[in-house]
C-alpha positions as CSV (number, residue, x, y, z in Angstrom):
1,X,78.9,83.9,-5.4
2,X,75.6,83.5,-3.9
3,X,74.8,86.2,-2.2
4,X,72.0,87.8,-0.2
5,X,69.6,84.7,-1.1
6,X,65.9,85.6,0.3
7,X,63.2,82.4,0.1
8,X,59.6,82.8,0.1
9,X,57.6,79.7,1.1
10,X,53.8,79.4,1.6
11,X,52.6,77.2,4.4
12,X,48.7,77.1,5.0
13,X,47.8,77.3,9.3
14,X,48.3,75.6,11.6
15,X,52.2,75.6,10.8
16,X,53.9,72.5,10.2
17,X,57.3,71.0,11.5
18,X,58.1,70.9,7.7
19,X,57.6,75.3,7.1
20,X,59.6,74.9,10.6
21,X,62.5,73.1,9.5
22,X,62.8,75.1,6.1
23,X,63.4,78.0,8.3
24,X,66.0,76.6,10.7
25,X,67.6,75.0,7.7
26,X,67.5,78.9,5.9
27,X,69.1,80.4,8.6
28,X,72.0,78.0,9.0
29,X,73.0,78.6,5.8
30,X,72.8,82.2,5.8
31,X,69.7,82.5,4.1
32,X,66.3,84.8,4.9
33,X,63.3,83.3,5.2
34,X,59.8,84.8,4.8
35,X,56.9,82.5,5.4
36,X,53.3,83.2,4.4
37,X,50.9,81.5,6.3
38,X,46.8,81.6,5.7
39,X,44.4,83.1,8.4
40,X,44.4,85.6,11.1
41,X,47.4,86.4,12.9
42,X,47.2,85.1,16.4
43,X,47.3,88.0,19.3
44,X,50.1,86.0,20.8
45,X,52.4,83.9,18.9
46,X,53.0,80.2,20.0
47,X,54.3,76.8,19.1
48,X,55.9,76.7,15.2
49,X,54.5,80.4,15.2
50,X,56.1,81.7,17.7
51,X,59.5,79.6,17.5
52,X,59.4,80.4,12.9
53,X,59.1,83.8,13.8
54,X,62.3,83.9,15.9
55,X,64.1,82.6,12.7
56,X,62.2,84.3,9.8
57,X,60.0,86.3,8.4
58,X,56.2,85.6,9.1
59,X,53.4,87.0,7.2
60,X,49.6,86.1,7.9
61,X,47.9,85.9,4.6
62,X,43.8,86.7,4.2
63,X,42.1,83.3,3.1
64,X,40.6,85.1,-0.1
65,X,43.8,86.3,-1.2
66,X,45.5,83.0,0.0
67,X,43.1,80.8,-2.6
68,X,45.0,82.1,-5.6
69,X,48.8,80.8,-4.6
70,X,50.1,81.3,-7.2
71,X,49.6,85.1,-7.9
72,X,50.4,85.7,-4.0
73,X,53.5,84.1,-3.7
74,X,54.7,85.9,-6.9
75,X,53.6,89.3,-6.0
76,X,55.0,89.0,-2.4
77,X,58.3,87.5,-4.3
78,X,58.6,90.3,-5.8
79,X,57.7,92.6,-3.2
80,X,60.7,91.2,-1.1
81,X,62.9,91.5,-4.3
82,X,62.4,95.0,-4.5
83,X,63.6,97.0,-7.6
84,X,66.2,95.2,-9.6
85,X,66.1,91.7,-8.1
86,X,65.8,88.7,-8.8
87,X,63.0,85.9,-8.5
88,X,62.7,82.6,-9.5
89,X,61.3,79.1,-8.4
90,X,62.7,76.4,-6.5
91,X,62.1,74.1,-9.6
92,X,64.0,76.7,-12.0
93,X,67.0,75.7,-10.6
94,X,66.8,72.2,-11.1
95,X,65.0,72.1,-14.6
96,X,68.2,74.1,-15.4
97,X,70.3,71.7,-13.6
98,X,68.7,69.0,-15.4
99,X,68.7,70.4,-18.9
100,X,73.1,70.5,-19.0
101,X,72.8,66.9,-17.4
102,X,71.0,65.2,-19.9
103,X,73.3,67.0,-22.2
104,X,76.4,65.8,-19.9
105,X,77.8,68.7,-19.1
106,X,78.4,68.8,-15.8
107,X,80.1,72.7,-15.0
108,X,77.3,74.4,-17.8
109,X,75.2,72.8,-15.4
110,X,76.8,74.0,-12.4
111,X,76.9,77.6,-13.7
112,X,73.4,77.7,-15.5
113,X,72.0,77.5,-11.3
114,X,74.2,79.9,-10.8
115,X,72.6,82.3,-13.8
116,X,69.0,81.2,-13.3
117,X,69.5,82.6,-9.3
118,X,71.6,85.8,-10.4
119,X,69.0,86.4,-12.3
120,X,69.8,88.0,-16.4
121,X,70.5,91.5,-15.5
122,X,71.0,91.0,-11.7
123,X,73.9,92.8,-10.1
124,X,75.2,91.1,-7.2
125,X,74.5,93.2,-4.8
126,X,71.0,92.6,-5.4
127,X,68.7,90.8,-3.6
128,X,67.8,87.1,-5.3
129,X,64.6,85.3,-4.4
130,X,63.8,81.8,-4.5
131,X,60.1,80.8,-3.9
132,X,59.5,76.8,-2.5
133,X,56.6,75.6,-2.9
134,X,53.5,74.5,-0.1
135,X,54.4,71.4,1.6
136,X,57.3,70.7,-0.9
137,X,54.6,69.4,-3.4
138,X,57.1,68.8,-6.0
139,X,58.5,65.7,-7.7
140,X,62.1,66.6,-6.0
141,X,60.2,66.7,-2.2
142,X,60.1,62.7,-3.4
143,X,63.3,61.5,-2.5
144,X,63.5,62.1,0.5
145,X,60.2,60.1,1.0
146,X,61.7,57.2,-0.8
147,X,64.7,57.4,1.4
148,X,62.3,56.7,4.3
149,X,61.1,54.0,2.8
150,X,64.7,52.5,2.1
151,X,65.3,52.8,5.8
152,X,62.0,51.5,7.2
153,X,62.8,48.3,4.9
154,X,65.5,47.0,6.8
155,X,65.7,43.8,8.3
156,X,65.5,45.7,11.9
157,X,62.6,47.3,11.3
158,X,59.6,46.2,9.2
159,X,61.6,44.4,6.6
160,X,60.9,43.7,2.8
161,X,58.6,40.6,3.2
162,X,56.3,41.6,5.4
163,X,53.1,43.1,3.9
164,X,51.8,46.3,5.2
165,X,49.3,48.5,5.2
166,X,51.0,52.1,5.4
167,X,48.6,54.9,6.5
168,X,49.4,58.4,6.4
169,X,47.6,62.4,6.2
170,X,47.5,63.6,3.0
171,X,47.8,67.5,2.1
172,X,49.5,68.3,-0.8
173,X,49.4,64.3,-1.2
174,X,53.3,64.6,-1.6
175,X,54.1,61.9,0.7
176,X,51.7,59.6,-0.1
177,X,53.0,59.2,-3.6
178,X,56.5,59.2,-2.1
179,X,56.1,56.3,0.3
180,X,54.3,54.4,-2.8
181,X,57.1,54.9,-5.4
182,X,59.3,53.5,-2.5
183,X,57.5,50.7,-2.2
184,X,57.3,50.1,-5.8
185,X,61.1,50.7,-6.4
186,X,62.4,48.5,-3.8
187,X,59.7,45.7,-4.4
188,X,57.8,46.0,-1.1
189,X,54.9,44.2,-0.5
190,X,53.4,47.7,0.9
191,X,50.0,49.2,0.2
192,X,49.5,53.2,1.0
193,X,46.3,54.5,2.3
194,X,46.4,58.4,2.1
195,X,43.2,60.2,4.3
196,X,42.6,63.4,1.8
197,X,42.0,66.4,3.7
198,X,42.6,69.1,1.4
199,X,41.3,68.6,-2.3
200,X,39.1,65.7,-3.7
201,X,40.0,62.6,-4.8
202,X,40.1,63.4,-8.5
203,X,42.5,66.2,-7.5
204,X,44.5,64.2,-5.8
205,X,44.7,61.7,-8.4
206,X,46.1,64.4,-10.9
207,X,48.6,65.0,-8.6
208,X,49.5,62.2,-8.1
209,X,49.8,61.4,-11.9
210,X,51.7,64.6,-12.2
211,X,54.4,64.0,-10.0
212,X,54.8,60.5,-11.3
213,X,55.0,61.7,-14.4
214,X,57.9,64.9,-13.2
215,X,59.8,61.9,-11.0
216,X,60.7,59.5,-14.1
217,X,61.8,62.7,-16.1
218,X,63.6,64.3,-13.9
219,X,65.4,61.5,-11.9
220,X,65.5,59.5,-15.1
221,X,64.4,56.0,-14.0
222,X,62.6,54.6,-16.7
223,X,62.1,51.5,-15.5
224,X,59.5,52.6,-13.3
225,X,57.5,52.1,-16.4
226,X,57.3,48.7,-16.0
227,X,56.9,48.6,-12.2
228,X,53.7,51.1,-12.8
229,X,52.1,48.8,-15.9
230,X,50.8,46.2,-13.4
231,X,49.0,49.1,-10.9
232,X,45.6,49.7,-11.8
233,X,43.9,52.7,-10.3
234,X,47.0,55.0,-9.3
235,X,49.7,53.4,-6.5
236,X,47.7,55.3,-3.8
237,X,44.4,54.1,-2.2
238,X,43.2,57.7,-1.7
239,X,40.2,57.5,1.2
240,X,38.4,59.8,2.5
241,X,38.4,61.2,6.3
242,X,36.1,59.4,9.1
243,X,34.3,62.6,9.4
244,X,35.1,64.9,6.4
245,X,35.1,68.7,6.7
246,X,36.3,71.7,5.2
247,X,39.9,71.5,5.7
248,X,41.5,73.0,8.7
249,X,38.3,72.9,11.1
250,X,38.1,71.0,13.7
251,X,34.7,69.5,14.9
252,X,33.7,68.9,18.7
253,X,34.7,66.2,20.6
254,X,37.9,65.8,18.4
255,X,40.2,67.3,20.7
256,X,39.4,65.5,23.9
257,X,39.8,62.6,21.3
258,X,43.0,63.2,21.1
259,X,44.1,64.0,24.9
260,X,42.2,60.8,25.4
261,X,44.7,59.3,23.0
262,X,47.8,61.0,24.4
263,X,47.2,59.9,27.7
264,X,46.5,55.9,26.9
265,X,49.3,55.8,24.4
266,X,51.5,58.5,25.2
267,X,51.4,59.3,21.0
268,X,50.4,63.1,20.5
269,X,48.1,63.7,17.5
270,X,46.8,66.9,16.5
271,X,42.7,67.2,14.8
272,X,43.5,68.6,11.5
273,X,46.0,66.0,10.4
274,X,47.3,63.0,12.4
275,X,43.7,62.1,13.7
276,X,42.6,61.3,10.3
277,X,45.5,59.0,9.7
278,X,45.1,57.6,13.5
279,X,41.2,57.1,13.1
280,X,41.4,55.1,9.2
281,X,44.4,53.4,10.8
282,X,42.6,52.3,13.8
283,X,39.4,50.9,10.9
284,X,42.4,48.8,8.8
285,X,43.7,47.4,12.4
286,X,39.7,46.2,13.1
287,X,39.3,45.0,9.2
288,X,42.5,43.1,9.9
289,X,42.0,41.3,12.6
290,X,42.1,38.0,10.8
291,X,44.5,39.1,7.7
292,X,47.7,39.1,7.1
293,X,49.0,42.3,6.8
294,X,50.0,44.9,9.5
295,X,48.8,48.6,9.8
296,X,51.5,50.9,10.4
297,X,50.4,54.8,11.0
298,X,53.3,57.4,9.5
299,X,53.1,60.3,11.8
300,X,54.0,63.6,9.9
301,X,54.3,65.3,13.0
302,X,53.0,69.1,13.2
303,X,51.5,68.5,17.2
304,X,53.0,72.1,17.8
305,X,50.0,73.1,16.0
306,X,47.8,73.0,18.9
307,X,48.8,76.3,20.5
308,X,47.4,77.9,17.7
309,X,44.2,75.6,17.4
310,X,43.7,76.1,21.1
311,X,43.3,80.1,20.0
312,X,41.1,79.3,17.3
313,X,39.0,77.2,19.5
314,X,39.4,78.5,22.8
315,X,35.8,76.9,23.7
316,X,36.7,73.4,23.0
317,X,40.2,73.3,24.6
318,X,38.0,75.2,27.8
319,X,35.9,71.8,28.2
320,X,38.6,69.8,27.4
321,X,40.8,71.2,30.9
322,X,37.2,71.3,33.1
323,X,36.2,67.7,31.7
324,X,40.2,66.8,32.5
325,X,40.0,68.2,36.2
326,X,36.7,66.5,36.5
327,X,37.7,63.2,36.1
328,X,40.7,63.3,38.5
């Protein structure tokens, strides 16, 4: 039985359609969610804030504490456990998964999940934790990425032949390396430009090496091998923002950038993610010109993070509104 199932997922602000969906998908499958998100707790909750709280648990996190993950997310695993329960990672269940399937055994494997979450001494009753990781930066998080890519591939959309220059905002860089594996397993003539916001590029480049490395063991495709020998340099061109900043702040003028975008192109994008991809995007299309390839900006979504940016920067969504009422 799996029973009373609690999952703990970290999510930095502003919250992102991805924390968003976890929690909807938690609670229509009976599951609790408790979300810990970095920064201040906003005096009125809005947007994914407002909508994650309905469905979950929402804890704001101090940035100092909130720099060592790892140690948080266990201790508030634990917390939510309580005396007796269980806790264990997202991945635990599938390394165990994994481990019976390499050995063919197909129920062991079934009922080694079942052990790992029930934890060894666990009664039923108790309560079982599962902690997911920040913006599913695991090797798993890249199938689903690589199913995109299957589905942008055909012949009604872009295709396999025509070459293109995907361009995308990179966090945890998860989706980046996804949409490049899918190009390299379906032979697409597709190069992905990834604007790093969060980390430098050598850290970036280790993760990318890392989940590479986690995706042939644990899906088992070796021949990815020789797909890989011929890339020099990593499958992602990892570039760095227009304007670069500490991640999550937002400079002036950016936000009137994007209404000005909005209202010429109807396309929302937000200033802590989507603008980077938008503004590199918008430098390929102009490098371009005379090429051969197309640009084609992924949107990752997340524009619901702009109620709580517009209480974090109250000042800069003020001009935006007088500038906005001057002009009509």
């Amino acid at each position: 039985m799996w029973l009373h199932v609690e999952v703990v997922k970290v999510h930095m602000r502003p919250l992102l359609v991805g924390t968003f969906m976890s929690t909807v998908s938690c609670a229509e499958r009976g599951l609790r969610s408790h979300l810990l998100l970095r920064g201040e707790q906003p005096e009125i909750p809005t947007g994914y804030n407002l909508i994650s709280t309905m469905y979950g648990s929402v804890s704001y996190i101090a940035r100092s504490l909130y720099a060592q993950r790892e140690d948080m997310l266990t201790k508030h695993a634990y917390l939510v456990a309580g005396k007796g329960g269980c806790v264990i990672r997202f991945s635990d269940i599938l390394e165990t998964s994994l481990a019976a399937r390499e050995s063919e055994e197909v129920l062991p494997a079934l009922d080694g999940c079942r052990n790992v979450l029930r934890g060894a001494n666990a009664e039923i009753s108790s309560r079982k934790v599962v902690i997911v990781n920040e913006g599913a930066g695991d090797a798993f998080g890249l199938l689903g990425v690589i199913r995109l890519v299957y589905f942008l591939s055909q012949n009604n959309l872009f295709g396999k032949e025509r070459p293109l220059k995907i361009v995308v905002d990179a966090g945890t860089g998860t989706t980046a390396v996804g949409l490049a594996l899918g190009a390299i397993c379906l032979g697409l003539p597709w190069e992905v430009n990834a604007v790093m916001l969060a980390d430098t590029i050598e850290g970036y480049k280790r993760q990318e090496k890392c989940l590479i490395f986690d995706f042939k063991r644990l899906c088992g495709l070796e021949h990815l091998d020789d797909a890989l020998n011929g890339v020099d340099g990593g499958i992602v061109h990892w570039v760095e923002r227009t304007h670069p900043r500490k991640f999550g702040n937002v400079l002036k003028g950016e936000v009137e950038m994007c209404q000005q975008i909005a209202q010429q192109t109807g396309i929302l994008v937000d200033p802590v993610y989507t603008l980077a991809a938008w503004e590199h995007a918008a430098l390929l299309c102009q490098q371009e010109a005379e090429g051969d390839a197309e640009v084609v900006m992924l949107h990752t979504g997340g524009t619901l993070g702009m109620f709580g940016l517009a209480q974090r920067y109250t000042s800069y969504f003020s001009s935006m509104q007088r500038g906005y009422s001057h002009s009509e």
